[in-house]
C-alpha positions in Angstrom: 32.6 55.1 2.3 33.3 54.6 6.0 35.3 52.6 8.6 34.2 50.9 11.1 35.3 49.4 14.4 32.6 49.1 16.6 31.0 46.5 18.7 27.7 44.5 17.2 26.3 41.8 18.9 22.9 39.8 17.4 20.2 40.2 19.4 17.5 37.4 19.7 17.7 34.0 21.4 15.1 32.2 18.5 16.0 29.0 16.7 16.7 31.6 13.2 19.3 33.8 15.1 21.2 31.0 17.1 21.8 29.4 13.2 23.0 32.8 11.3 25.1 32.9 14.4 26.7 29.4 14.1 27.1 30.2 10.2 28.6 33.5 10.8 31.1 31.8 13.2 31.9 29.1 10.3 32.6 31.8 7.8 34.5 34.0 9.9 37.5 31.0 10.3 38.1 31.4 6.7 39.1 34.6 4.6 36.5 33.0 1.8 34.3 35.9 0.1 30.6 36.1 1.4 27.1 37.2 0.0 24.7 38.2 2.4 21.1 38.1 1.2 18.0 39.4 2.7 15.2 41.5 3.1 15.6 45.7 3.2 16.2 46.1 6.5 17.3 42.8 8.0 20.1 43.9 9.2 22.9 42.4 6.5 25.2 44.9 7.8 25.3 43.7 11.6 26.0 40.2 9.1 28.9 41.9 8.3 30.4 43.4 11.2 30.7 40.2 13.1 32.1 38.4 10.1 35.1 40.7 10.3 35.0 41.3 13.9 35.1 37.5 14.6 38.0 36.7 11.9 41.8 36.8 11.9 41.4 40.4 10.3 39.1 41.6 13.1 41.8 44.4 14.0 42.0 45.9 11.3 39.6 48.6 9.1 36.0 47.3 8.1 35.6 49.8 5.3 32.0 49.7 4.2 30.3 51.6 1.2 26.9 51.5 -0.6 27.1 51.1 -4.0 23.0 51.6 -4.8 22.0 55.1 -6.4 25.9 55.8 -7.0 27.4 56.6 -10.6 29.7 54.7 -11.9 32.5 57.0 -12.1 32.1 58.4 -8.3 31.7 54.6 -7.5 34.4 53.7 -9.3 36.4 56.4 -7.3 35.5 55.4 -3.9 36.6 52.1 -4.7 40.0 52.2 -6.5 41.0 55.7 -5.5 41.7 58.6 -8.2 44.5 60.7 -8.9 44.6 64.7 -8.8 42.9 65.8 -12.5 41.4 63.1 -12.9 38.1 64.5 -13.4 36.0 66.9 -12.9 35.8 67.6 -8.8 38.8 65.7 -8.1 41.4 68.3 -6.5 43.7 66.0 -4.9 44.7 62.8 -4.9 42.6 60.2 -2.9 43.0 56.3 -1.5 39.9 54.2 -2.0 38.2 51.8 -0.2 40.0 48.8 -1.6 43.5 50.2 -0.9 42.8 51.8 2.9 41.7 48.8 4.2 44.5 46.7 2.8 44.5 43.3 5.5 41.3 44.5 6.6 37.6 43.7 5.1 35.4 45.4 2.7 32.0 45.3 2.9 29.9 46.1 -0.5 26.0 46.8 0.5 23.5 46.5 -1.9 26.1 45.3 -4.5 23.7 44.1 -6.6 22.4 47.5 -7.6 25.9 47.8 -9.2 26.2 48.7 -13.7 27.4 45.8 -15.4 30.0 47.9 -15.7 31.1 48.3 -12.5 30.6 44.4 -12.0 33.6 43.8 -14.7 35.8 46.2 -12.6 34.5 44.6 -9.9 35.1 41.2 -11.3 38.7 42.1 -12.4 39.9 43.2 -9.5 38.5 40.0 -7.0 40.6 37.9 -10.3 43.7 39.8 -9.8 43.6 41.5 -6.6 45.2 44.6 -8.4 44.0 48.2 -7.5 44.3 51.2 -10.0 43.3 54.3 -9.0 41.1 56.5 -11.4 43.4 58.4 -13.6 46.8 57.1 -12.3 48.9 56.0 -15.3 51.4 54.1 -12.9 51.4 50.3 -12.3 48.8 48.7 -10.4 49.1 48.2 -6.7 48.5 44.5 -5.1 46.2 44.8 -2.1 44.6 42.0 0.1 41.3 42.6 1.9 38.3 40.2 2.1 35.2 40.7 0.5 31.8 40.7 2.2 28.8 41.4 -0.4 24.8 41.9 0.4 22.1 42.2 -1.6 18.4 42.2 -1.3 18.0 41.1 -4.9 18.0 37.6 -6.2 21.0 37.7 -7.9 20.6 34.2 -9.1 17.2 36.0 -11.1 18.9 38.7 -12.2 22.1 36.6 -14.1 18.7 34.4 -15.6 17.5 37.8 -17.0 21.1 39.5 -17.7 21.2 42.1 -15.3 24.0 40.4 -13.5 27.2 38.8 -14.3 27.4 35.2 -14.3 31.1 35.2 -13.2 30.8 38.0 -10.9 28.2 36.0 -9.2 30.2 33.3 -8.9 33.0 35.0 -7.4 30.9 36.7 -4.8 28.9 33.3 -3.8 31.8 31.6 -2.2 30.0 31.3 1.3 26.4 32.1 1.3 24.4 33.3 4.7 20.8 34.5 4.6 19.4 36.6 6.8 15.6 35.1 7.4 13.1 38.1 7.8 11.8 39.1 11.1 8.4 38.1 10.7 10.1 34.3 10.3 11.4 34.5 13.6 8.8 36.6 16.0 10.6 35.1 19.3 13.3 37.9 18.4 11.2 40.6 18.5 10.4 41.1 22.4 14.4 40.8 22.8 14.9 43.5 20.0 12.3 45.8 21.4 14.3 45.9 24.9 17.2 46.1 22.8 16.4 49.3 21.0 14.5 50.7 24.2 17.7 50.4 26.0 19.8 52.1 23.3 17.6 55.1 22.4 16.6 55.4 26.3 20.9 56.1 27.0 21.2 57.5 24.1 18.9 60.5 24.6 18.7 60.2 28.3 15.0 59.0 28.5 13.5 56.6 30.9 12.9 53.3 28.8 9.8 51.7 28.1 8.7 48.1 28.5 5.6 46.4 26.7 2.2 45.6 28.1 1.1 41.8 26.8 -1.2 43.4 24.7 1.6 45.4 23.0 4.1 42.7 22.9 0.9 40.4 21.4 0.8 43.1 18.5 3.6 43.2 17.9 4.5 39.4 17.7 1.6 39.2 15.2 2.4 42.3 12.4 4.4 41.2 9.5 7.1 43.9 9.6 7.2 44.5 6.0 10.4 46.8 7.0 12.1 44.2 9.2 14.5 45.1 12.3 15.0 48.7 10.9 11.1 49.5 11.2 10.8 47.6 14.7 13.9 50.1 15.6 12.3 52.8 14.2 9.2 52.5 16.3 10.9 51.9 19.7 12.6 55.4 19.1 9.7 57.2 18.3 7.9 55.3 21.0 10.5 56.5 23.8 10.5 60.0 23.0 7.1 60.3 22.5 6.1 59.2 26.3 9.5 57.9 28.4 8.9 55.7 31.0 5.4 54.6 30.3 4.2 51.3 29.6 3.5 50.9 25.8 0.1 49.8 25.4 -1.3 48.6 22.6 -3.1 51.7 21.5 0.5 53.3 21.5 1.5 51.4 18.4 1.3 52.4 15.2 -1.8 52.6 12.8 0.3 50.0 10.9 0.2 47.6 14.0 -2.9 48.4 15.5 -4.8 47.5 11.9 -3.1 44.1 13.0 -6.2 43.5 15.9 -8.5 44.8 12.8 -7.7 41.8 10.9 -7.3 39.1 13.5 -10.6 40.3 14.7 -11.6 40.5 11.1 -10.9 36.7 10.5 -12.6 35.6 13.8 -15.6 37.1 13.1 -15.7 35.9 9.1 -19.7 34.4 9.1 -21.9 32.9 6.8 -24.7 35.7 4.7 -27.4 33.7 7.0 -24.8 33.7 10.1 -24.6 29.9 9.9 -21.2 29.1 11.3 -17.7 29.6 9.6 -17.6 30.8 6.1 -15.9 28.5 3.8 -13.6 31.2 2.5 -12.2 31.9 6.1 -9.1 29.4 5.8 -8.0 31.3 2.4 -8.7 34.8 4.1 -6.4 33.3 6.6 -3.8 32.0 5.0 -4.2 35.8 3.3 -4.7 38.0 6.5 -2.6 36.3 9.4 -0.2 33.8 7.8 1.0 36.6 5.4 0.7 34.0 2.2 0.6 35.7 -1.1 -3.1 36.4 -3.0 -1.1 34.4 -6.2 -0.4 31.6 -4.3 -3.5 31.4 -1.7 -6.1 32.3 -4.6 -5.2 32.8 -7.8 -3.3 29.0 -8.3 -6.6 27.3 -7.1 -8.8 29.9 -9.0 -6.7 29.0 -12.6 -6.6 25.3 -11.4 -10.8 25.4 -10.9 -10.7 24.5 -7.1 -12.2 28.1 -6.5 -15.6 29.5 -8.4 -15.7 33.2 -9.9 -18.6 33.8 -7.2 -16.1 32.7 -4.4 -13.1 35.1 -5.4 -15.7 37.7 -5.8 -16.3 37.1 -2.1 -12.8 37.3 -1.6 -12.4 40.5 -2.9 -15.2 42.0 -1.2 -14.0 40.5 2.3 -10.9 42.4 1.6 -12.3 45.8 0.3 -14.0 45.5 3.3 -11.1 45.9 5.3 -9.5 48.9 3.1 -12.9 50.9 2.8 -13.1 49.8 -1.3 -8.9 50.8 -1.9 -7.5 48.5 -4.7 -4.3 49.6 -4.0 -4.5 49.1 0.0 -6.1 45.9 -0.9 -3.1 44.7 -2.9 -0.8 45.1 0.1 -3.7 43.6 2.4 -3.3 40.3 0.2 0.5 40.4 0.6 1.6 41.4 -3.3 4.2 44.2 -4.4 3.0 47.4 -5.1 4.2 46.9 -8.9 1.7 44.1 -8.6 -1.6 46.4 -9.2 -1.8 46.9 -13.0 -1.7 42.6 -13.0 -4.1 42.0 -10.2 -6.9 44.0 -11.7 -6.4 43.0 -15.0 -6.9 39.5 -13.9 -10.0 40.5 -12.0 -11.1 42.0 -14.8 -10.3 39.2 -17.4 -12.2 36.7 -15.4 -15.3 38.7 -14.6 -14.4 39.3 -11.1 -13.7 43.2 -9.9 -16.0 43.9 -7.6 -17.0 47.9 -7.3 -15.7 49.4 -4.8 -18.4 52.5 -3.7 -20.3 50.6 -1.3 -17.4 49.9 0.9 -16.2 53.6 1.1 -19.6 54.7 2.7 -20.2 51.7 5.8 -17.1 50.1 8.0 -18.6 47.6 10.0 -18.6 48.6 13.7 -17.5 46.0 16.5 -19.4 44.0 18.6 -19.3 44.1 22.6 -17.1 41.1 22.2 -14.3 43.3 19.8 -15.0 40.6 17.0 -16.5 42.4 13.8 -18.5 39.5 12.6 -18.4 40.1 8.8 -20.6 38.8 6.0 -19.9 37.7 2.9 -22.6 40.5 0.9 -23.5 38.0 -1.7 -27.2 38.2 -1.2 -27.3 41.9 -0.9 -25.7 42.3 -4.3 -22.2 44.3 -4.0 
């Protein structure tokens, strides 16, 4: 549990940022309860600071806690406070979150990792607005704070599947603002890199760093599976590393530089008999650059007969290609959870199509003079 009072601003001047700034402004004029959804890593907490900061209730404690990987009864605690003997560990009496920041705001990350027994506690108190402290035998205390929830779950999912309380749910989803990933709004991410540059460059008293075009063209183009934190992650690493210099593009990441693999990988798709464009090269794509998922770019035309077992084979291989014959590489390459790999092969295997991956470990293709990797399709050479 923590307090905060410090200043947050949100950084980025795209069409995504200036709405989740006019919606932030909307719910901060009421003291309505809000679920923030997202992405890990979108920054639902920077959500949160300005809602409080920008509110009647802006002067007084934001107390924020993370309620994921906590047990119940030390959750429970940090909430609603404890009394001395309560149990084991608790030595003195202690004020939880709900109670210290009485005509303040409370900010619950990650509240749907919460037991569905902590949601009825939960649930009780946002009915009655009465805090009892663990142990204490005396009469409950009235408190009034606001409520600010995030989640990266769908909790609407989760109450279809019972791992969520319908009513809880339905207390928390007064106002609703999501946080769009940052890969939805790349304009932000130039901005965001100056941002962080700046910060970490004070912060450790480094000269910053600015981006080359070839850099920032990266950059704009990797899917940043870990969102703002993972961008702000690299710009630190990336001003200690070398302050001062430009960042080119070969400073990047392995994770950002594969990015000019694929692009490179897609422009150069050919024919076996090098007769134009393949045919698959809009579904690798839709796969490689526009980040669709392999379900919904191949395997709903595959089941629906639009695609032949010979052309998801060539799929496959175009993709294996690219992760030197990994399965599991090639399942995040075509954009599916990780949980994801037990299903994908299972289908490949059900329909005849797994494709053996040996060949590819041994050969990566090298590039040509013009940086384009012009790949074949290895049909007629019998992968």
């Amino acid at each position: 549990m923590r307090f905060v009072q410090d200043d947050v601003r949100l950084v980025g001047g795209s069409a995504a940022s200036r709405q989740l700034d006019q919606e932030i402004a909307v719910a901060a004029r009421s003291d309505a309860k809000v679920l923030v959804t997202g992405e890990t890593g979108v920054g639902k907490d920077v959500v949160a600071r300005l809602l409080h900061r920008r509110s009647a209730r802006g002067g007084a404690p934001l107390a924020i806690i993370n309620c994921a990987g906590m047990p119940d009864t030390l959750l429970e605690s940090e909430l609603f406070g404890h009394v001395r003997g309560s149990f084991t560990g608790a030595f003195r009496d202690k004020v939880g979150l709900l109670e210290s920041g009485d005509g303040g705001t409370a900010f619950l990350d990650e509240a749907g990792e919460m037991s569905t027994r902590m949601q009825g506690v939960l649930l009780r108190f946002l009915e009655t607005g009465e805090v009892q402290r663990v142990g204490c035998e005396r009469g409950a205390r009235r408190v009034n704070v606001r409520i600010i929830a995030a989640t990266n779950r769908d909790l609407a999912q989760q109450v279809g599947s019972g791992g969520f309380r319908e009513d809880l749910y339905y207390r928390l989803n007064v106002v609703r603002i999501h946080v769009p990933p940052l890969r939805e709004r790349p304009d932000d991410i130039p901005a965001l890199f100056a941002h962080f540059a700046d910060l970490f460059s004070r912060q450790y008293g480094l000269a910053p760093r600015t981006l080359t075009l070839d850099a920032e063209h990266l950059l704009l183009r990797y899917r940043w599976p870990g969102n703002v934190r993972e961008l702000k992650n690299v710009v630190e690493r990336l001003v200690v590393r070398a302050p001062g210099e430009p960042v080119c593009a070969t400073d990047l990441p392995a994770e950002c530089q594969r990015t000019a693999d694929v692009l490179s990988f897609v422009a150069g798709l050919r024919t076996a008999d090098g007769g134009g464009r393949d045919p698959l090269a809009p579904l690798m794509h839709r796969l490689l650059q526009d980040g669709e998922s392999f379900w919904s770019a191949v395997h709903t035309p595959f089941m629906d007969r639009d695609l032949s077992r010979d052309q998801l084979r060539g799929i496959v291989r175009a993709g294996l290609r690219q992760t030197a014959g990994n399965y599991r590489m090639l399942v995040e390459l075509f954009n599916m959870p990780e949980s994801d790999y037990k299903r994908f092969l299972s289908f490949l295997r059900k329909h005849d199509c797994q494709v053996p991956f040996h060949a590819f470990r041994a050969v990566r293709q090298r590039p040509t003079a013009s940086g384009a990797a012009p790949v074949v399709f290895p049909e007629a050479a019998g992968m």
